[in-house]
Residue, then its C-alpha position, 0 to 999 in steps of 0.5 A: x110877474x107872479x113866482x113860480x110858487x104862488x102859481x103852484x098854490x094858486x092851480x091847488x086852490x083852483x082845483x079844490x074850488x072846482x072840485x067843490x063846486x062840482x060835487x055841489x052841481x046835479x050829478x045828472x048835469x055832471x054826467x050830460x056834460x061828461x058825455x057830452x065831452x065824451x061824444x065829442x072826444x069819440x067824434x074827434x077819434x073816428x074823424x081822426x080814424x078815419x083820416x089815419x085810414x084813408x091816409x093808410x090806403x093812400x100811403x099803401x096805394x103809392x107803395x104799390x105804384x112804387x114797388x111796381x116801377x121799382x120791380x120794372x126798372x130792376x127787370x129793365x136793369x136786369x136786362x140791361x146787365x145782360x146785354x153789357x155781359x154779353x157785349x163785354x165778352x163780344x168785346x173782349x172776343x173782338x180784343x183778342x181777335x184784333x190783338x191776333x191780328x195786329x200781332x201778325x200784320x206785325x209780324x208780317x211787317x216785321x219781315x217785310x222789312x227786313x226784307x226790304x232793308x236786305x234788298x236795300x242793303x245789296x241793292x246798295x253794294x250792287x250800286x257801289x259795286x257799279x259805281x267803283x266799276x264805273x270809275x275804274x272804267x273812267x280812270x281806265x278810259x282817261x288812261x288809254x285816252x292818253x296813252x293813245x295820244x301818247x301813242x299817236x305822238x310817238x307815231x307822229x314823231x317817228x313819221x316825221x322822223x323818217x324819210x319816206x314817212x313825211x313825205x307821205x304824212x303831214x304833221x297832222x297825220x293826214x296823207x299826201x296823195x298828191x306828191x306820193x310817188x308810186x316808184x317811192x313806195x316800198x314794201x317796208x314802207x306798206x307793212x310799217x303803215x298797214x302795222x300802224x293802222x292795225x294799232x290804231x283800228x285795236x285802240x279804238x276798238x278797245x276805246x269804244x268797248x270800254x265806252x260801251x261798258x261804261x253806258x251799259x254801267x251807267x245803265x244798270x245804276x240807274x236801274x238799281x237806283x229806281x229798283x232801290x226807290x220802288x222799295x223804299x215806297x214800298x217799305x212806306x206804303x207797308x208802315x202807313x198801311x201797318x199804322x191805319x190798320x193798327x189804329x183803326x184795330x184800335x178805334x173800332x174796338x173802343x167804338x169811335x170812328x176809324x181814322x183816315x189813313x195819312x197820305x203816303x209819302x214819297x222817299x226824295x229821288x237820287x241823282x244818278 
């Protein structure tokens, strides 16, 4: 290992050995060797020039290929922007036009409910109204149903009580053709038994029209009650309608597919 300064002093001593034994050499030498060194650095230059050149056009020719497909794609985004614009406002075109009309179809549904739930209710009142009837003629048929068997004991009573009476009626109430007598018959005896029978016929005939009441009553609840479940799956005909609409609003404005409508279900029967 040789310092640093030696170094130093050996580069002066080379120099100025070199330099002495350049000015002791033929300058003709000296200046065919510098030209020589000349040439070769010129050579060295122009190849270097030349490459620097054709690299030049090479580098210009891919800028170009560059700029041309930039300037493309900025044409093809250009349009590309254009059709987003107006398929954005084509878009909100179609929002505000689906908003109109998922306003109405709410609107719409909002008073085919209230409808509905106000023919619910007074279809509702109408059944109680007939079924308190019903039960009223019930009530009213088991009173007159005793009442007559009430009566028809009383009647039974009294014919056993009285003399020609048993004699023509038996403990069930039937005649007694057989042993009637024609000298034994009465005018009192006809009127109380034609008075008698005159109650009777106007008993059962209030029996029997209140009986008819109570059918066309019957009748006309179950009428209500059908009435009453024809809304109800109207009412959820109308929500389901009102939910596949409003869906299918939604999804064709975010461009998927529109789902298929749920199943409408039926409301449970009441009994009548």
């Amino acid at each position: 290992q040789v310092p640093t300064k030696k170094l130093k002093k050996y580069e002066k001593e080379y120099q100025a050995m070199r330099e002495s034994q350049l000015q002791q050499e033929d300058p003709m030498d000296r200046y065919k060797r510098e030209n020589r060194r000349l040439q070769e650095a010129s050579m060295r230059l122009e190849q270097e020039n030349d490459d620097l050149a054709h690299e030049l056009v090479t580098s210009k020719i891919a800028l170009r290929n560059d700029l041309d497909q930039a300037e493309d794609k900025a044409d093809v985004l250009n349009k590309e922007l254009l059709l987003t614009k107006q398929k954005l406002v084509e878009t909100e075109e179609e929002k505000r036009k689906q908003e109109e009309e998922t306003a109405q179809l709410k609107e719409v549904f909002r008073k085919q409910l209230e409808k509905a739930e106000y023919e619910i209710k007074k279809t509702t009142a109408i059944i109680a109204e007939y079924k308190q009837e019903s039960s009223s003629l019930y009530s009213s048929i088991e009173k007159k149903q005793s009442y007559t068997g009430a009566q028809s004991k009383v009647f039974k009573g009294k014919m056993m009580a009285c003399k020609h009476c048993s004699d023509i009626f038996s403990k069930e109430g039937t005649l007694k053709l057989a042993t009637i007598s024609r000298e034994d018959q009465g005018i009192e005896m006809d009127d109380e038994k034609d008075s008698l029978k005159k109650q009777l016929r106007e008993m059962e005939l209030e029996l029997a029209q209140t009986k008819l009441q109570l059918v066309e009553a019957k009748c006309k609840i179950q009428e209500l009650e059908h009435q009453r479940g024809a809304l109800m799956n109207e009412i959820q005909a109308a929500k389901n309608s009102w939910f596949s609409k409003t869906l299918n609003s939604i999804k064709t404005a975010t461009g998927t597919q529109p789902l298929q409508p749920p199943q409408a279900t039926q409301p449970p029967k009441e009994s009548t």
